[in-house]
N, C-alpha and C positions, 0 to 999 in steps of 0.2 A: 634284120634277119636275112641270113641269105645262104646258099646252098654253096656246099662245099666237097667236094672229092676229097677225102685225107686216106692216104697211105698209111692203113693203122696195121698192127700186129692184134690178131683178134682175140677172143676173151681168152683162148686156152690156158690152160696151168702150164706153167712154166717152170721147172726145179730152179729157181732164184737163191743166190744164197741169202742167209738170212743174220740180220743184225743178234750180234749179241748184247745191244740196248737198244730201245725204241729211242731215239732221239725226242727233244721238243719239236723239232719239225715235222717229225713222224704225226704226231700225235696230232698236230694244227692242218692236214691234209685235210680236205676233202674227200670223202667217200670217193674209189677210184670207177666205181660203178654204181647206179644210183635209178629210182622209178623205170626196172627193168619191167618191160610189158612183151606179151607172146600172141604172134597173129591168131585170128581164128581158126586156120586149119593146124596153128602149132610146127608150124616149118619156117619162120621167120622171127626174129628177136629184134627190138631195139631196146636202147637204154642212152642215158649220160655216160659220157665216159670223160670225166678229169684228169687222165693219168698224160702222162710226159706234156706239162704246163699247157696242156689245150682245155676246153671245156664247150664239150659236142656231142650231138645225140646223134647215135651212132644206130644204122637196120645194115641186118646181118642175112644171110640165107644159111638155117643153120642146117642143112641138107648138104649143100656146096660147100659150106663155111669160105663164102663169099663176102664182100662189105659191099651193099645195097646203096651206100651212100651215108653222107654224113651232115648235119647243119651247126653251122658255128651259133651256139649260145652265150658267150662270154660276153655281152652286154648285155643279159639277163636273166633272171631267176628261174630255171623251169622246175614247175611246180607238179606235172604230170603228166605222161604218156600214153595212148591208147590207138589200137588197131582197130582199122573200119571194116577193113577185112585185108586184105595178102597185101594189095596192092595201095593202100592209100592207111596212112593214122595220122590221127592228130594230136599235139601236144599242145600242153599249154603254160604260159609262162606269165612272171610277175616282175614288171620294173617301176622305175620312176619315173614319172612324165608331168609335163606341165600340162593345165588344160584351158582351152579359150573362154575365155570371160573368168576364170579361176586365177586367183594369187598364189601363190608359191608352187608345191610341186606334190603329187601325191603316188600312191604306189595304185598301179592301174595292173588289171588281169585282163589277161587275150589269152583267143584259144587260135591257132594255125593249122591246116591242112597238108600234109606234105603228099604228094601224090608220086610211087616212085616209077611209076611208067616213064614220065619225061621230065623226072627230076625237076617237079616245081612246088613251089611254096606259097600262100596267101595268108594274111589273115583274114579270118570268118567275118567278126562283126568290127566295124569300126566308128567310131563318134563320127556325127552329123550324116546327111542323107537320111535323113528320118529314124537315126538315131540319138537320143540327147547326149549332149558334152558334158552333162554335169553329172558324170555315173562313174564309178571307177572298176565295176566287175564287168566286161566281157566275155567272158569263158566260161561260162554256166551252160551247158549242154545238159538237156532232158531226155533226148531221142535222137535213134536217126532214123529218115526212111528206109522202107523195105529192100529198095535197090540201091540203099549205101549211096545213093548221089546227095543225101541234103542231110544236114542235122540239122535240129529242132533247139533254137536256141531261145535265152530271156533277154531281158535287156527293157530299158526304159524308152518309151517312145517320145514323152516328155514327161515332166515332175511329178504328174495325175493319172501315169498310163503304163503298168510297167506289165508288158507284153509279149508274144512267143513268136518268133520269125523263124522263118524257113529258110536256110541258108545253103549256097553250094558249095559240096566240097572238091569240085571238081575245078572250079572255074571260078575265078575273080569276081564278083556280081555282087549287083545291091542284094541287099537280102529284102524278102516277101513276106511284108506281118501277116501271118497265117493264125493269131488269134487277140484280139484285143483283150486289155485286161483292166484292169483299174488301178488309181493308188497305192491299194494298201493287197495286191496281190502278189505275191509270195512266192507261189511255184504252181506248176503245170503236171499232168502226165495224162501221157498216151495210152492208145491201145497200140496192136501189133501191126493196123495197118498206118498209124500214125495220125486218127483221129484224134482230139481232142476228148478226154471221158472225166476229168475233177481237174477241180481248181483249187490252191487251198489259199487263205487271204487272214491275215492279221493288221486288225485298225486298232491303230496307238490312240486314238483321240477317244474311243469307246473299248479299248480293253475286249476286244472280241474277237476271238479265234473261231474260222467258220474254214468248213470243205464246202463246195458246190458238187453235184456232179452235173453232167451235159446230157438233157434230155432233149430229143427234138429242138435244138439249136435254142434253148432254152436253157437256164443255168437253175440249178433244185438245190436250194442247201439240205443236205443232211447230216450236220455237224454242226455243234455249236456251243463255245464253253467263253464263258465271261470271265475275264481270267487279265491282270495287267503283265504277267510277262507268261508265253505259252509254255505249257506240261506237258504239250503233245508235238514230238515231232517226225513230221511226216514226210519221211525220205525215200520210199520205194514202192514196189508195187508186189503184190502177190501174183507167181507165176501163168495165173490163169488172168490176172489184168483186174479181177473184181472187187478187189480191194486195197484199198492202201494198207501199211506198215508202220507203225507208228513206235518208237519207244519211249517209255513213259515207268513212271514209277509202280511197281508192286506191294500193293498193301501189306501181301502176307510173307514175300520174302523180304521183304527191305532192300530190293535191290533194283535197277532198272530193266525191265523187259519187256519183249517184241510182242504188241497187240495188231489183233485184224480190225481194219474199221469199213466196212460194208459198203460200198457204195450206193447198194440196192439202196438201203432202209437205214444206212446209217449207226449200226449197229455197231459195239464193242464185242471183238471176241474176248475169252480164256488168253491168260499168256500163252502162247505159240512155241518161243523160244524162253528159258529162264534157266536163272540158275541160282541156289540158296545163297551162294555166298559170295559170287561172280555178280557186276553190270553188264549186259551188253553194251559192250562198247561201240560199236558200228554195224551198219549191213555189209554184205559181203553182194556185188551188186556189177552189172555192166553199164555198158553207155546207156541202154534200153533201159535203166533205171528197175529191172526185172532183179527181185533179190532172190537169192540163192541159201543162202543163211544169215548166218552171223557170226561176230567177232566177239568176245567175251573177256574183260582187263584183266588187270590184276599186274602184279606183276612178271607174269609167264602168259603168252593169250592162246587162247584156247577155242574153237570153231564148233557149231553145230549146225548142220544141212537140213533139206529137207528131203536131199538124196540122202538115203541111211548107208547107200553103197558109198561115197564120201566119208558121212563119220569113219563107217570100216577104215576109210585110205590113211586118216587123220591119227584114229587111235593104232592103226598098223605101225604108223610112222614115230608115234611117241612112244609108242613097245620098242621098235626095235633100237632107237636111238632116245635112249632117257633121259640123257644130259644136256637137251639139244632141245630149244624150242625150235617152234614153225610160225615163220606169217607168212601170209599168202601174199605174193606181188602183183598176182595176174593169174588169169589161166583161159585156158583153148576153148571155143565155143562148146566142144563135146566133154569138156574137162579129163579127158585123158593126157594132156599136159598143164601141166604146173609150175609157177617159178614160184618159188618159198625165198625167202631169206629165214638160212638158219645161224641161229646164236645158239655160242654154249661154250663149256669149258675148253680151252688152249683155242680158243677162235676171238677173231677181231666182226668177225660178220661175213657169213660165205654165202653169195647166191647160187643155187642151186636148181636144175630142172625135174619134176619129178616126171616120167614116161614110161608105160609097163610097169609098170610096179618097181621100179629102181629110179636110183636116182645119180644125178652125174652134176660134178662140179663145172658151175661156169668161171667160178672165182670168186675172190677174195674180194671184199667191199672196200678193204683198206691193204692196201696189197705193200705197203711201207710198215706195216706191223707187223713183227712177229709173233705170228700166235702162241709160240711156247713162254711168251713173255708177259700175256695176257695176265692181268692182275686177278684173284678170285673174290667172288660177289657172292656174299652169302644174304638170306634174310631174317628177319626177324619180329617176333611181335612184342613190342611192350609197353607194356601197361604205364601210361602217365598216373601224375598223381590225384585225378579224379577217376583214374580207373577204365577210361577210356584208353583202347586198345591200338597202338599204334603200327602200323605194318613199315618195316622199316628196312634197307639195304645196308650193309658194312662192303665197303669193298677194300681188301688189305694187303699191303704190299708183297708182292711176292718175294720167297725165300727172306724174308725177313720174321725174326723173333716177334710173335703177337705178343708185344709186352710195352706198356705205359711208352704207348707210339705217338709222335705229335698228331694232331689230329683238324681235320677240314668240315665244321658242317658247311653242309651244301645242300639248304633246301632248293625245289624245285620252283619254279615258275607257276603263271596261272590266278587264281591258288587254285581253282578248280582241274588237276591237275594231275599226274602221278608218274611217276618214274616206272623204270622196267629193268629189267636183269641184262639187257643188250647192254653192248656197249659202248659205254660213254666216253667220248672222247677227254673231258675234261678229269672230270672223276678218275679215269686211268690215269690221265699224265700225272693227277695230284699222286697217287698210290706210286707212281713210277720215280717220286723225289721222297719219297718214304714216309709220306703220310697215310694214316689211314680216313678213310670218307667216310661218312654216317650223310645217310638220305632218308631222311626220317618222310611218312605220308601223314603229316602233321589234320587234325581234323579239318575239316572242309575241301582235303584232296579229296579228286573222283577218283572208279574203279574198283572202290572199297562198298560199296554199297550207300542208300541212301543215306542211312541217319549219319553216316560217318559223314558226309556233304554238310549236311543241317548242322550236325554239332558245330560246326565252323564258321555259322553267320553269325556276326556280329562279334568273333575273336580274333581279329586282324589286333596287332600290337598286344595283344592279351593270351587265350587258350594258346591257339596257335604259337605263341613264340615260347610257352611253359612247355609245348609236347617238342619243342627242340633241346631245352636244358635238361627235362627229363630222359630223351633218349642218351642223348650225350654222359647224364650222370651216370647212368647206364654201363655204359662200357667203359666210364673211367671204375665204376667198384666192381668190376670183372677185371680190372689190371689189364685191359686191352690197350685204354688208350691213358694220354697224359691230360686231364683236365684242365692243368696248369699251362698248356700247351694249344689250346685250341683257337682256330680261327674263324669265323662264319664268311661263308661263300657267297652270293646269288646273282641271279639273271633274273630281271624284272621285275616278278612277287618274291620273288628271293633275293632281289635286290634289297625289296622293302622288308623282309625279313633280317639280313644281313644290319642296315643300319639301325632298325627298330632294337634287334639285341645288340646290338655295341651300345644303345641310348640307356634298354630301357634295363638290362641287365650290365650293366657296364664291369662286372668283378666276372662276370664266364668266361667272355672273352679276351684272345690277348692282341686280336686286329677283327678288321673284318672290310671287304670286298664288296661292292654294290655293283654290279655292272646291267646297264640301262634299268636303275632301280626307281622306285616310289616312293619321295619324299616328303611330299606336300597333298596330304587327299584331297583336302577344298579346291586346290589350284587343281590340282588331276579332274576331279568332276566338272569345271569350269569347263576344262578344253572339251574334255565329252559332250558336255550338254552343248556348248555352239557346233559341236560338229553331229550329234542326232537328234536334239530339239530335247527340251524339260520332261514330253510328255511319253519320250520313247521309252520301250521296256528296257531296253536296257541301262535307262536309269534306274529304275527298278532296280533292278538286277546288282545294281553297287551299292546303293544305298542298303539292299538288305545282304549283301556279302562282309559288308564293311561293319556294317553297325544295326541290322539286324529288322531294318528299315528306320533306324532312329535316328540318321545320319541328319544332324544337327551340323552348322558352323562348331559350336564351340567341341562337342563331344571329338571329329573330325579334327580338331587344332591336336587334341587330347593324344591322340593316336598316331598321329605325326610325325616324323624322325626328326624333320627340322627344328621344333618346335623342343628338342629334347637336347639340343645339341652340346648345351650345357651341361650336361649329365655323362659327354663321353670325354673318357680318359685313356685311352687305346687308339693306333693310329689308322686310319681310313681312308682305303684307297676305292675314288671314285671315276667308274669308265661310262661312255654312253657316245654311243653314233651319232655323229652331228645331224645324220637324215630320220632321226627315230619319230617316226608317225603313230606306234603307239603311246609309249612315253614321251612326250619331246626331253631332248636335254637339259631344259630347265631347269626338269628337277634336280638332275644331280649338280647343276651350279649353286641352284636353290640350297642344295645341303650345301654344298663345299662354303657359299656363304657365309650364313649360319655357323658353321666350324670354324671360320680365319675368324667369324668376330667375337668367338666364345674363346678365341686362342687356343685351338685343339689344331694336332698334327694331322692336317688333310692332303691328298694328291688328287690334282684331277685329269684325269687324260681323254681329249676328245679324240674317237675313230673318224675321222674323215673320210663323208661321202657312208658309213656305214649304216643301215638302218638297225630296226629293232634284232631282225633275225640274222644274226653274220652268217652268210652266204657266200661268202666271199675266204679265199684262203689265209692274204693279207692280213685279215680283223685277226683269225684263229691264232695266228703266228702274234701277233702285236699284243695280244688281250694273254697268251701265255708266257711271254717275255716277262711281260708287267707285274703278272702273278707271281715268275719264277723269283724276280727280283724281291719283289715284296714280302714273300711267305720267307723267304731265306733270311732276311734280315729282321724279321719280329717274331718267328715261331721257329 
């Protein structure tokens, strides 16, 4: 990492002329601005900026509209940006590294310090010096101190001690374990002046989800639920500091919502924040882990504060501009500034500042699209054939006749999971060669509320791949689409969605597309459990995703695309990153296997050096070639 002066042309709008077709290249860009964050007093901006083949996080003084300085990240993943205050933020990033006494290579997170007085850079925490080698997340920040010189970061001190250090941000320096912790602890939070006030700790060996708080240097549980994978997750703090935040399921809505848990006494409040038919999706929250509100799915997201002067700003903003969602990217310590990314009709994704009550274009997220070219994304709900209600997206080519169109499913990923009305890069390019897309929120995707989650354990290869045939039957007896004509899409769980229906419906489809998909669940659980131990929750957690906790060997083979391969008659193009550390590659050689020796028509293309999430423009460009090629010659 290293600091850079570039000579950029700054965000302004620029009357560019504009393509009268979005090209494939277009479309394989990278967002040309990206994790836009705004200082505390709201006079200074940074962001990513990918545009003219650089890729650099760029601080601007947007008073001056000056460039503050720039740092080259192109041998890295930056994952997110935030101000400490005017003069110093930190970012933080995700690559691959090898680690000492470790085999092969794994994807490690850091957080860095950029200080722009004199143009210098650090990373915060780094392995050894009383930190352990054997960790891969560095860049977990809980706090920082009152005078902006130190964040309050975790990190393990060794295998039995995972711990909160006090790190400078000013200055290269070992960091100061400023609170011991144990094993099986979790996470931290502060008070204002950066005391220590709860701890909260999940023990895999005993299934026990506990809060402490900090009494006279004394630790008090007041929390405690026996539980093998947690219900309660506790990500922030209530503005007065007395209590934690937890979101958690609603008995009476069905839906996920924001409960207080007491520090005093330990006490569950009333839902705080809910909504009948909305999950909270996240807090809305600073470094200080102080929340503010919350985010709410679906597919359009939606905010409530606990400033009702905010709701005012939120629901002023969705009056005057209907068509047009809001998410929040950042905002000014007094939140009189705002940066939104808004989506909406003839828009590719525009970040936006809101200030005084108006709002001003910083630019276009994809500045190689043309908005007027923007495909339209309608939604839908329908009713599978159990009756269960599926929320579902169409997005369909423009200026084209909606009439028995070829067609792409493309479930999403996860599975726990769901799509949004923004837009998709893939999904557009498919509409922009004249297919239409169906993105069904097939049961067990999130956002939809609980039981729509629940319906979905244990119908991996089963419900699940019926609420895809069913959407799909859908708009082929509306004469929308050609049924005759369809292809199945996916990335990752919609990889294994993808080959599961070529296998297990083999007459729907007339190809189908895995990329870094799920072929082999037994071998998938193998790699998991040596990588978090038999007894972690998150074995849990798949065993009852997959099979409802019944995940057996045999039942597991049952459910398998490999294991089906014999069954498919349609031809199968299989892609996967040679560095994928969720998936590894395996699997999809595992299928391509299985298909050369069943004599089925299979391709299989390794990304080189690509991991699970392509971040890179290269993969987007190479993984839409392969598509372009392939859907053209079978649909």
């Amino acid at each position: 990492m290293r600091f850079i002066l570039f000579v950029l042309a700054l965000f302004v709008a620029t009357a560019n002329a504009q393509p009268s077709q979005n090209s494939l290249q277009a479309y394989a860009k990278l967002p040309s601005k990206s994790l836009m964050a705004i200082s505390p007093s709201g006079d200074r901006l940074a962001y990513r900026d990918t545009k003219s083949e650089q890729d650099v996080v760029v601080v601007i003084d947007l008073k001056k509209g000056e460039l503050l300085g720039a740092i080259d990240v192109s041998e890295v993943q930056p994952t997110g940006i935030a101000f400490v205050n005017d003069e110093r933020l930190i970012f933080k990033v995700m690559s691959e590294q090898r680690m000492v006494g470790y085999r092969g290579r794994y994807n490690v997170g850091r957080a860095y310090a950029f200080n722009l007085k004199d143009n210098s850079i650090h990373q915060l925490l780094t392995r050894g010096f009383g930190i352990y080698e054997g960790q891969t997340q560095l860049g977990n920040i809980v706090g920082i101190s009152p005078d902006k010189q130190f964040a309050y970061m975790t990190a393990y001190k060794n295998p039995g001690q995972f711990s909160l250090y006090k790190v400078d941000l000013a200055n290269k320096r070992l960091p100061r374990l400023y609170q011991k912790g144990t094993g099986d602890t979790i996470n931290f939070f502060l008070d204002v002046e950066g005391n220590v006030i709860a701890r909260e700790r999940f023990n895999n060996d005993n299934d026990l989800h506990t809060v402490e708080a900090r009494r006279n240097d004394e630790w008090v549980e007041v929390f405690s639920d026996k539980t093998d994978i947690p219900k309660y997750s506790f990500d922030g703090l209530t503005p007065d500091r007395k209590s934690l935040l937890t979101i958690t399921t609603n008995l009476e809505t069905g839906t996920f919502s924001v409960y207080e848990l007491s520090l005093a006494d330990g006490s569950l409040s009333d839902p705080i924040f809910e909504h009948t038919e909305k999950d909270v999706e996240a807090l809305v929250k600073g470094l200080d882990q102080v929340v503010h509100g919350v985010k709410f799915s679906g597919f359009k997201p939606s905010y409530e504060f606990f400033d009702q002067k905010l709701n005012a700003r939120m629901a002023g903003l969705a009056k005057a501009l209907p068509n047009n969602t809001f998410t929040i990217s950042d905002f000014s310590d007094n939140w009189n500034e705002m940066i939104l990314f808004m989506d909406g009709e003839l828009s590719a994704g525009d970040l936006v500042l809101y200030k005084n009550g108006g709002i001003n274009l910083l630019g276009s997220a994809r500045e190689e699209i043309n908005p007027e070219l923007v495909h339209p994304v309608s939604e839908f709900s329908i009713e599978a054939r159990d009756g269960t209600i599926i929320p579902t997206l169409l997005t369909l080519p423009l200026r084209k006749a909606n009439k028995a169109l070829p067609v792409i499913m493309f479930p999403h990923g996860g599975p726990r999971a769901h799509d949004t009305m923004g837009f998709n890069w893939m999904a557009q390019f498919f509409a922009s060669k004249g297919y239409a897309v169906i993105q069904p929120q097939f049961r067990g995707s999130s956002g939809f509320g609980v039981d729509h989650i629940l319906k979905g354990r244990g119908q991996w290869g089963t419900g699940m791949q019926y609420d895809l045939v069913d959407t799909l039957t859908y708009f082929a007896n509306k004469g929308i689409v050609n049924k005759e004509k369809a292809c199945i899409v996916g990335m990752s769980y919609g990889g294994y969605a993808a080959l599961s229906g070529i296998s297990k419906t083999p007459d729907v489809y007339q190809c189908a597309v895995s990329i870094n998909g799920v072929s082999d669940l037994n071998r998938m659980l193998e790699v998991t459990q040596r990588q978090v131990g038999e007894d972690h929750w998150v074995m849990s957690y798949w065993h009852g995703s997959m099979a409802n906790g019944m995940a057996t060997e045999e039942y597991l083979d049952t459910i398998s695309p490999v294991n089906d391969a014999k069954n498919v008659i349609k031809p199968v193009l299989l892609i996967h990153g040679s560095r994928d550390k969720v998936v590894p590659y395996e699997q999809s050689k595992r299928m391509l296997d299985a298909l050369k020796e069943a004599d089925k028509e299979a391709t299989y293309i390794e990304l080189d050096g690509a991991g699970h999430n392509f971040y890179r423009e290269r993969y987007h460009l190479e993984v839409l070639n392969a598509l372009d090629a392939f859907l053209t010659k079978h649909i």
